[in-house]
N, CA, C and O atoms as a Maestro MAE file, in Angstrom:
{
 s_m_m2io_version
 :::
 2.0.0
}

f_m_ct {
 s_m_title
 :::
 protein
 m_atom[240] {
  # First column is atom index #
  i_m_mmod_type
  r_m_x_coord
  r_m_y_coord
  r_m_z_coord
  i_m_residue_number
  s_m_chain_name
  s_m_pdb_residue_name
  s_m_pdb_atom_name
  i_m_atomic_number
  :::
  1 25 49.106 -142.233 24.824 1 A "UNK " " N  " 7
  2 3 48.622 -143.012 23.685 1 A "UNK " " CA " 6
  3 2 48.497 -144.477 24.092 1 A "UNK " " C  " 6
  4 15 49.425 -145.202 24.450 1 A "UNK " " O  " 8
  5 25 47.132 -144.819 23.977 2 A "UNK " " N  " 7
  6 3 46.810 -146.285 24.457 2 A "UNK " " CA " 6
  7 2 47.029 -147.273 23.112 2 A "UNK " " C  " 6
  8 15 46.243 -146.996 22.207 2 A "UNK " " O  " 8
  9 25 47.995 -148.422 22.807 3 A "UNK " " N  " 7
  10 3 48.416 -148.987 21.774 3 A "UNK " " CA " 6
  11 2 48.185 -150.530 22.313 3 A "UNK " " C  " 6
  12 15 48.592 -151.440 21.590 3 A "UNK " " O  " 8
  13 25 47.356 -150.940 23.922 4 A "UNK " " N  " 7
  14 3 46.980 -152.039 23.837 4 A "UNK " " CA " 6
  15 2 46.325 -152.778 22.835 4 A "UNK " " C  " 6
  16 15 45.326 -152.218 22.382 4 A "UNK " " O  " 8
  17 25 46.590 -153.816 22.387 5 A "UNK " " N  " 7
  18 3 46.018 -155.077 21.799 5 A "UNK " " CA " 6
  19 2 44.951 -155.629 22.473 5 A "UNK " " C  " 6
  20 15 45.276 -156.106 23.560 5 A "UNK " " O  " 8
  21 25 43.756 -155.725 22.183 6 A "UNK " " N  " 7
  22 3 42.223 -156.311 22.155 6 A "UNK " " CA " 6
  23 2 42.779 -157.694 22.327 6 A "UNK " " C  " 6
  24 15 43.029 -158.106 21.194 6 A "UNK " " O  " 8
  25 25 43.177 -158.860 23.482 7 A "UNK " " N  " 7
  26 3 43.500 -160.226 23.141 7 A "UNK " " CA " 6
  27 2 42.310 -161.409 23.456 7 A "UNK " " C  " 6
  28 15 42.338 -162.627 23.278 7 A "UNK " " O  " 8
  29 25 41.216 -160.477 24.023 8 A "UNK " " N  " 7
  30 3 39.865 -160.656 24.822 8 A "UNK " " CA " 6
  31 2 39.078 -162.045 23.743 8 A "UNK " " C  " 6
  32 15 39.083 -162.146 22.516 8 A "UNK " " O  " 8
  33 25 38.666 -162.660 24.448 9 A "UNK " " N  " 7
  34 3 37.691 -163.504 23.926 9 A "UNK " " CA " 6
  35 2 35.894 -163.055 23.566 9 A "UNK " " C  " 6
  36 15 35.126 -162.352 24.223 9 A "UNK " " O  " 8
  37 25 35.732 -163.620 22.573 10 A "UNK " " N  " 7
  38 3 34.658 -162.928 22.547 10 A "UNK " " CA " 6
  39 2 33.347 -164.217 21.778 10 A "UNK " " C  " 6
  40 15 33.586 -164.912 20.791 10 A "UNK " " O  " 8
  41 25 32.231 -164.221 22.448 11 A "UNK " " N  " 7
  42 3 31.438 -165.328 22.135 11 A "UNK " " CA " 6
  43 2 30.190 -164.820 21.394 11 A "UNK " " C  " 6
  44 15 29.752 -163.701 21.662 11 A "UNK " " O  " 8
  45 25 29.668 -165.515 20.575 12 A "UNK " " N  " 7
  46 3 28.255 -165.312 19.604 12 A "UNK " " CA " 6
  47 2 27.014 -165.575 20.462 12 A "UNK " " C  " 6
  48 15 26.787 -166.639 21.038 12 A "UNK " " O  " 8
  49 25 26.219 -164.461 20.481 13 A "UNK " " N  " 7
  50 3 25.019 -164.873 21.556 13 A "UNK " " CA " 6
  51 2 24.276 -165.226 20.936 13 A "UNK " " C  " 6
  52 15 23.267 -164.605 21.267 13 A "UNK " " O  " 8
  53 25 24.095 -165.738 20.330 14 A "UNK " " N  " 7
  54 3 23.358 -166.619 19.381 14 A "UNK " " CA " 6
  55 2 23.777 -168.106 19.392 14 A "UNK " " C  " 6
  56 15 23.178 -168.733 20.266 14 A "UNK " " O  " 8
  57 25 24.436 -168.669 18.835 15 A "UNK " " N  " 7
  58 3 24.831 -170.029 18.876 15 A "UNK " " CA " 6
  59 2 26.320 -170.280 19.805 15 A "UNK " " C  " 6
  60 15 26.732 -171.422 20.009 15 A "UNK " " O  " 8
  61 25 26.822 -169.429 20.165 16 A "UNK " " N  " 7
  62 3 27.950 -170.018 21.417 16 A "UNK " " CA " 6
  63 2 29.600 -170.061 21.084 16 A "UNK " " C  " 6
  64 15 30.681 -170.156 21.666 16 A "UNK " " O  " 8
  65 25 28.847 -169.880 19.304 17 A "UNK " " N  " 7
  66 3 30.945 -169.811 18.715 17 A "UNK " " CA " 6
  67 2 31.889 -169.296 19.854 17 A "UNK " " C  " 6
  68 15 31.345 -168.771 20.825 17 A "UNK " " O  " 8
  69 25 33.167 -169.392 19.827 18 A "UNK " " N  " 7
  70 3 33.760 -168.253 20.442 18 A "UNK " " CA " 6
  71 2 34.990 -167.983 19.553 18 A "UNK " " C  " 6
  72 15 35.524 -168.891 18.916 18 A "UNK " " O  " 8
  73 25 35.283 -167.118 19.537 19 A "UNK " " N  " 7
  74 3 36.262 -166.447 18.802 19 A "UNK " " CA " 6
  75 2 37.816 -166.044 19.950 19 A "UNK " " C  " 6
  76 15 37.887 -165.185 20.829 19 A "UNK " " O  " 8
  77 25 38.664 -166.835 19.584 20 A "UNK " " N  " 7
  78 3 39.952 -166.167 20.419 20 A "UNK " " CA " 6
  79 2 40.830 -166.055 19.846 20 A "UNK " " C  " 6
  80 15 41.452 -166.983 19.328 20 A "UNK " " O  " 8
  81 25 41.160 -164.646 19.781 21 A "UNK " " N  " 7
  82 3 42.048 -164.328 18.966 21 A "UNK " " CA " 6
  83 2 43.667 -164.971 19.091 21 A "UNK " " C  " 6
  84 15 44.386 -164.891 18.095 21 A "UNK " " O  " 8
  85 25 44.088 -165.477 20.101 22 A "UNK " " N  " 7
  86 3 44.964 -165.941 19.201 22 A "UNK " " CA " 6
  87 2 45.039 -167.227 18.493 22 A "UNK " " C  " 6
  88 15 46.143 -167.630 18.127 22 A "UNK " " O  " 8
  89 25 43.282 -168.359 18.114 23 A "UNK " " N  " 7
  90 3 43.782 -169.012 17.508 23 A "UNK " " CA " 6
  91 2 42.984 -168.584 16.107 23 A "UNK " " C  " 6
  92 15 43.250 -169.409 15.233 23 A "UNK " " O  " 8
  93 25 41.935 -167.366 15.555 24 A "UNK " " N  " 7
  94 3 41.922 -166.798 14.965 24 A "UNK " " CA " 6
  95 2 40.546 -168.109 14.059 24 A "UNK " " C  " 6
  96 15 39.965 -169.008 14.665 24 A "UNK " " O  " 8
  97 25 40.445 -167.911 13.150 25 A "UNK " " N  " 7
  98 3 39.595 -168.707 12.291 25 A "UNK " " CA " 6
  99 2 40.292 -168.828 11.284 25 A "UNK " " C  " 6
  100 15 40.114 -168.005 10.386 25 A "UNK " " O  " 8
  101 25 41.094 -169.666 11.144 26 A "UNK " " N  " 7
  102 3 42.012 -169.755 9.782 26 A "UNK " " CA " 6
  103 2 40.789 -170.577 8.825 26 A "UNK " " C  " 6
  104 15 40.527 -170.007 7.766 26 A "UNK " " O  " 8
  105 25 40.277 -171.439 9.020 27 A "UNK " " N  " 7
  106 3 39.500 -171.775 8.009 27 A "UNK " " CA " 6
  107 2 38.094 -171.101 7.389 27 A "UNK " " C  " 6
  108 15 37.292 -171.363 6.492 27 A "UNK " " O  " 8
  109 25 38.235 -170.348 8.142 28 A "UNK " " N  " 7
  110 3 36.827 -169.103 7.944 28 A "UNK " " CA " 6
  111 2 37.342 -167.442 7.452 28 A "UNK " " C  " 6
  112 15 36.710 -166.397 7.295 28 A "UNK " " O  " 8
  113 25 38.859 -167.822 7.304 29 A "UNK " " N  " 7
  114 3 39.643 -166.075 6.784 29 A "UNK " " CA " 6
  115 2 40.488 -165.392 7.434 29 A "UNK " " C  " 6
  116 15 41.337 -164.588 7.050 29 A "UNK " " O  " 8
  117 25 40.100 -165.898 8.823 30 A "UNK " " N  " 7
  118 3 40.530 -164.905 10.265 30 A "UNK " " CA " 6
  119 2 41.692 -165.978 10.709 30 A "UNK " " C  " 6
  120 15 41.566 -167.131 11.123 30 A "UNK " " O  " 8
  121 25 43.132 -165.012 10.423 31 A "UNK " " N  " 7
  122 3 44.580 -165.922 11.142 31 A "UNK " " CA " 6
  123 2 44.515 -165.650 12.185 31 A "UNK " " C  " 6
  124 15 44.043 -164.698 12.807 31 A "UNK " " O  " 8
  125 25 45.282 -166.998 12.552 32 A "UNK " " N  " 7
  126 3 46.076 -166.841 14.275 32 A "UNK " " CA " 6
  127 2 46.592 -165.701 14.304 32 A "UNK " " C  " 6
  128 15 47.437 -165.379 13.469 32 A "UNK " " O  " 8
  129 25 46.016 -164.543 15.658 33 A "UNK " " N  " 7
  130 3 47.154 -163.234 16.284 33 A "UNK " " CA " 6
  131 2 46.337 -162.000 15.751 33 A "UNK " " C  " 6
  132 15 46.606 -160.813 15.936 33 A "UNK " " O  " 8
  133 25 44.844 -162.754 14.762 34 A "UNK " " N  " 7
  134 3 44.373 -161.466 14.505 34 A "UNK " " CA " 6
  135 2 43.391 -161.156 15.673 34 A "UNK " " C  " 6
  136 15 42.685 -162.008 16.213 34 A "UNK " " O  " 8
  137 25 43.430 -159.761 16.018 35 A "UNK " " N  " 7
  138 3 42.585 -159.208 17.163 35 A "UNK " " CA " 6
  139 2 41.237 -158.720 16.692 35 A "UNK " " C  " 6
  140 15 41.027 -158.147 15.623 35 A "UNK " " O  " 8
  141 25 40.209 -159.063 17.770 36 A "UNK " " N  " 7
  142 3 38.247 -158.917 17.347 36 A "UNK " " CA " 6
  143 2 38.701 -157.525 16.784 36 A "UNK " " C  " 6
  144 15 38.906 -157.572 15.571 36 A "UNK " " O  " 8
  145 25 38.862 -156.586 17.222 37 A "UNK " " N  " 7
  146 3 38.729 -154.940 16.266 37 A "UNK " " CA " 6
  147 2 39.393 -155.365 15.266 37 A "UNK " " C  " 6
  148 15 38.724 -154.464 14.761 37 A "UNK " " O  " 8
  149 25 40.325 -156.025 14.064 38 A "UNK " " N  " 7
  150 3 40.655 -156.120 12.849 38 A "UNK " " CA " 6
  151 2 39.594 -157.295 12.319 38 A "UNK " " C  " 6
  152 15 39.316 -157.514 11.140 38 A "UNK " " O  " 8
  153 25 39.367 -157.600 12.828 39 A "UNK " " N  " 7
  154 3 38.362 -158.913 11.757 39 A "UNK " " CA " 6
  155 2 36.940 -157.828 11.214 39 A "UNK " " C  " 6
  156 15 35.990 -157.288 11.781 39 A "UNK " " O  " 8
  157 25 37.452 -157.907 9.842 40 A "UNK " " N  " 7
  158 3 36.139 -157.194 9.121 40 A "UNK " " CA " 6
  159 2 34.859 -157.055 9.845 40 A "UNK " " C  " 6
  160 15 34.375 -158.005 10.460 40 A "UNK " " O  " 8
  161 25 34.361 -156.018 9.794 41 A "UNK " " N  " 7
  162 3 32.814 -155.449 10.516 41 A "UNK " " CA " 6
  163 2 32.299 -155.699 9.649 41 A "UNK " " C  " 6
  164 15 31.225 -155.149 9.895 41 A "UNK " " O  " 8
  165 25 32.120 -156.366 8.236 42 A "UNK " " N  " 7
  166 3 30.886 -157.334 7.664 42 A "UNK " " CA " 6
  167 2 31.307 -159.014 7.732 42 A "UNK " " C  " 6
  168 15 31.105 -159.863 6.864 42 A "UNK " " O  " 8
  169 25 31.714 -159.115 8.569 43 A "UNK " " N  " 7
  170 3 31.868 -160.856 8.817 43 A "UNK " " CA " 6
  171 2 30.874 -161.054 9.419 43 A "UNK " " C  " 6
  172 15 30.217 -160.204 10.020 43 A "UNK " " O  " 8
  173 25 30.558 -162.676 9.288 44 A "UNK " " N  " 7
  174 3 29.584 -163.086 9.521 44 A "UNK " " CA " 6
  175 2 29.993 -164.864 10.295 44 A "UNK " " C  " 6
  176 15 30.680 -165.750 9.786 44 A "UNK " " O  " 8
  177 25 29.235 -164.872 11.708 45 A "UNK " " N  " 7
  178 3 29.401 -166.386 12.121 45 A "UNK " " CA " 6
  179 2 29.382 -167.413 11.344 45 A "UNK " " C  " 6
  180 15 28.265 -167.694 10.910 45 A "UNK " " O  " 8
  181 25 30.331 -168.139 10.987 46 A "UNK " " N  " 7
  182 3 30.802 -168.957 10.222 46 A "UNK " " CA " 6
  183 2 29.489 -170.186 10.979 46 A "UNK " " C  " 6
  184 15 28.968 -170.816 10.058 46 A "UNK " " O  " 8
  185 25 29.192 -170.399 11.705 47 A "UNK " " N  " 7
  186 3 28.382 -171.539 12.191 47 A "UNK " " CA " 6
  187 2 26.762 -170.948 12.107 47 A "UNK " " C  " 6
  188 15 25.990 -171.858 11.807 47 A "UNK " " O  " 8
  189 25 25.992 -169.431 12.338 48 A "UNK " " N  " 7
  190 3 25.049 -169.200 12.211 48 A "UNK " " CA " 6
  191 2 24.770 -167.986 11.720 48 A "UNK " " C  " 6
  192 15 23.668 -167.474 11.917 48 A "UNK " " O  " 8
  193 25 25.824 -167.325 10.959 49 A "UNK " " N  " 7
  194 3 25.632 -166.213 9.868 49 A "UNK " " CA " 6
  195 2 25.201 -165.094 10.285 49 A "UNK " " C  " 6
  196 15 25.024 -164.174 9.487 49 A "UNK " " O  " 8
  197 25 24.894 -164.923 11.904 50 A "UNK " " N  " 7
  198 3 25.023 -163.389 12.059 50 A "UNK " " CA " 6
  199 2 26.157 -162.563 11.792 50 A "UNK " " C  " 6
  200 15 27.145 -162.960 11.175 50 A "UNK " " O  " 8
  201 25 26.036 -161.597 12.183 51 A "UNK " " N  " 7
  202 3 26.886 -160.813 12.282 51 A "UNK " " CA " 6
  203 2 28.037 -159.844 13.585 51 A "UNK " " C  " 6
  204 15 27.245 -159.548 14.480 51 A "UNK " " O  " 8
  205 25 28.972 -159.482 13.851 52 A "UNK " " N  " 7
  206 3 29.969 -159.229 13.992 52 A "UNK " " CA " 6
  207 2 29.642 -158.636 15.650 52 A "UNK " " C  " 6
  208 15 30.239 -158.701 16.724 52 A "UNK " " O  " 8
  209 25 28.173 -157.959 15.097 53 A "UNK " " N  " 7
  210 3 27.667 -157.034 15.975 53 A "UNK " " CA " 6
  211 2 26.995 -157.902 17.287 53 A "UNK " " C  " 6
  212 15 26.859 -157.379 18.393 53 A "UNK " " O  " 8
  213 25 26.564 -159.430 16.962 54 A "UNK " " N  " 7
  214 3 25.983 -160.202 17.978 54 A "UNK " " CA " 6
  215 2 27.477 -160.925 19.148 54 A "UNK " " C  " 6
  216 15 27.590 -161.302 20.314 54 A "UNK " " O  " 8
  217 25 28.124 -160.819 18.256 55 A "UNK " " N  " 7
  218 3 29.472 -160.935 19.804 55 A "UNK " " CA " 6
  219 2 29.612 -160.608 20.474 55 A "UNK " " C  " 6
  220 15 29.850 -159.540 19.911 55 A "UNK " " O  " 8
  221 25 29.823 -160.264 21.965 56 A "UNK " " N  " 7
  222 3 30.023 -160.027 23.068 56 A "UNK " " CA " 6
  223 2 31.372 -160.701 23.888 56 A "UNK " " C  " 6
  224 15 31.700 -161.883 24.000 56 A "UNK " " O  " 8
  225 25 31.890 -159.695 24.309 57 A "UNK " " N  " 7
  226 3 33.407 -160.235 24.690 57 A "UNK " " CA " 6
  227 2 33.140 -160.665 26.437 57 A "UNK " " C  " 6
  228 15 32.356 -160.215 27.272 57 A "UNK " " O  " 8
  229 25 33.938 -161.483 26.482 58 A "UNK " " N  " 7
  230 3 33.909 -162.938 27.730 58 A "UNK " " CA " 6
  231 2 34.469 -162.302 28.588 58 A "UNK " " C  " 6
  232 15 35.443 -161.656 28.203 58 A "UNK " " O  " 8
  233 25 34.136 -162.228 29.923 59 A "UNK " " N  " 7
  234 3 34.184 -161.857 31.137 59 A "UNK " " CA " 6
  235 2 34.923 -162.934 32.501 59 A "UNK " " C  " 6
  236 15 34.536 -163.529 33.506 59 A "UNK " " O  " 8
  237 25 35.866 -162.756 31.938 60 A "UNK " " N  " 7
  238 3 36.476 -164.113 32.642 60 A "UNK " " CA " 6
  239 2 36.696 -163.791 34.160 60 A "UNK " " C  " 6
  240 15 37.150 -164.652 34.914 60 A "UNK " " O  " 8
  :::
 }
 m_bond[239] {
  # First column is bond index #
  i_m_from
  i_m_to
  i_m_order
  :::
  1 1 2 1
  2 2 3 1
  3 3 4 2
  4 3 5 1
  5 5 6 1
  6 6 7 1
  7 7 8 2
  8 7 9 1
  9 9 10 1
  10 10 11 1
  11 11 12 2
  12 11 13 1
  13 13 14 1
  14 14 15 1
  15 15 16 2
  16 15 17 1
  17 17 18 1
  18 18 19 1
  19 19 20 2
  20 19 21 1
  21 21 22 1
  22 22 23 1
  23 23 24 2
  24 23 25 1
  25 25 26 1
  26 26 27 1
  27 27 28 2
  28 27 29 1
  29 29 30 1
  30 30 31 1
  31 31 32 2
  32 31 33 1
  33 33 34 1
  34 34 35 1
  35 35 36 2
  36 35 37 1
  37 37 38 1
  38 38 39 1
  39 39 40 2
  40 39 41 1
  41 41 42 1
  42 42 43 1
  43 43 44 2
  44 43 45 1
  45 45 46 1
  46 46 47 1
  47 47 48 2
  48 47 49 1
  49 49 50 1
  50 50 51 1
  51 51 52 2
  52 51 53 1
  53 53 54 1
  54 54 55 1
  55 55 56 2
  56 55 57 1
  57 57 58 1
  58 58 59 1
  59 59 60 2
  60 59 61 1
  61 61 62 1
  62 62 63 1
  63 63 64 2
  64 63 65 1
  65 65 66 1
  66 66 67 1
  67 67 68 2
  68 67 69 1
  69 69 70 1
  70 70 71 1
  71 71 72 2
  72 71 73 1
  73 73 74 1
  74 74 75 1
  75 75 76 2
  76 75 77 1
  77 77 78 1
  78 78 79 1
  79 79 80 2
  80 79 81 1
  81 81 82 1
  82 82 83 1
  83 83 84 2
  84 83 85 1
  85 85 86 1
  86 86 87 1
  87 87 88 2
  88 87 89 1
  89 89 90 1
  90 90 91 1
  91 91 92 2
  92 91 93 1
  93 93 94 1
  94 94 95 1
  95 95 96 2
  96 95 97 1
  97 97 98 1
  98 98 99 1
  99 99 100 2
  100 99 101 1
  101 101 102 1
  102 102 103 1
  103 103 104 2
  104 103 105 1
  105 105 106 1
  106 106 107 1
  107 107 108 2
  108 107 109 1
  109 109 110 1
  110 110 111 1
  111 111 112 2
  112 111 113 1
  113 113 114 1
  114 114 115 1
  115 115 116 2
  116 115 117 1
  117 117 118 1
  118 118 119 1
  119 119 120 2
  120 119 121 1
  121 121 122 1
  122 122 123 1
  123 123 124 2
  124 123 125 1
  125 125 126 1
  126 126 127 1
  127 127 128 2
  128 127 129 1
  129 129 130 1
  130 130 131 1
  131 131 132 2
  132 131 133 1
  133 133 134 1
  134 134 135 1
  135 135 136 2
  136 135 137 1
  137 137 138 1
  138 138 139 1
  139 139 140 2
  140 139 141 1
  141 141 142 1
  142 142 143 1
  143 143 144 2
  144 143 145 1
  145 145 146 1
  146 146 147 1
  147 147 148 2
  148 147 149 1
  149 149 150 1
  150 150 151 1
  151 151 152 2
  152 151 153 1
  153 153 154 1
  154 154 155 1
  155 155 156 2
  156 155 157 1
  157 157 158 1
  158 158 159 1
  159 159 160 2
  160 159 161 1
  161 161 162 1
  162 162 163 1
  163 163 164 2
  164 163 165 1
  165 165 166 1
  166 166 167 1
  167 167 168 2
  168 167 169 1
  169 169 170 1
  170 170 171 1
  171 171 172 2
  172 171 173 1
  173 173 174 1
  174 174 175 1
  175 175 176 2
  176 175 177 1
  177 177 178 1
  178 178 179 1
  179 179 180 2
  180 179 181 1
  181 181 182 1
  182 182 183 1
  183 183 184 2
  184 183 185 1
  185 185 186 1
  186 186 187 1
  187 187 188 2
  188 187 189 1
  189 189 190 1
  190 190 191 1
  191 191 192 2
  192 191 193 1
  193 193 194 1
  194 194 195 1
  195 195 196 2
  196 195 197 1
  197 197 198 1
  198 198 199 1
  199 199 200 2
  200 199 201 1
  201 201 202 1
  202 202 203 1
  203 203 204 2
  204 203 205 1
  205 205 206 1
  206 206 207 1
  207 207 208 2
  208 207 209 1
  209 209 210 1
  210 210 211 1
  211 211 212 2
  212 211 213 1
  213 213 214 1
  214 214 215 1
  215 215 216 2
  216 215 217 1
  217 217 218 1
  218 218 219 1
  219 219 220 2
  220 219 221 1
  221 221 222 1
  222 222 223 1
  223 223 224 2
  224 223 225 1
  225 225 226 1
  226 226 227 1
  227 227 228 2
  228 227 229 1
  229 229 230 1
  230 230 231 1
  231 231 232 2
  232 231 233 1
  233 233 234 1
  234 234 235 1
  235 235 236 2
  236 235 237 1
  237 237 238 1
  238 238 239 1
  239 239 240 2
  :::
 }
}
């Protein structure tokens, strides 16, 4: 049973946001520690209003 945590960064290909989960979007809904698979699948880029589905996780 795989119970890893998603801690991955993940950026908007669209305008460049990036989303890291652990500092989360507290002013957009999303707390510090929440991981990309729990942030609602109808959220939307707080800076250019796509959606959830235009993120792509960072390849460091």
């Amino acid at each position: 049973m795989n119970t890893a945590i998603d801690t991955a960064v993940y950026v908007c290909m669209v305008c460049g946001l990036v989303y890291d989960p652990a500092l989360g979007l507290p002013d957009h809904g999303i707390a510090a520690g929440t991981p990309w698979d729990a942030v609602p699948s109808d959220w939307r880029c707080p800076e250019c209003n796509v959606g959830k589905q235009d993120f792509e996780r960072m390849v460091l």
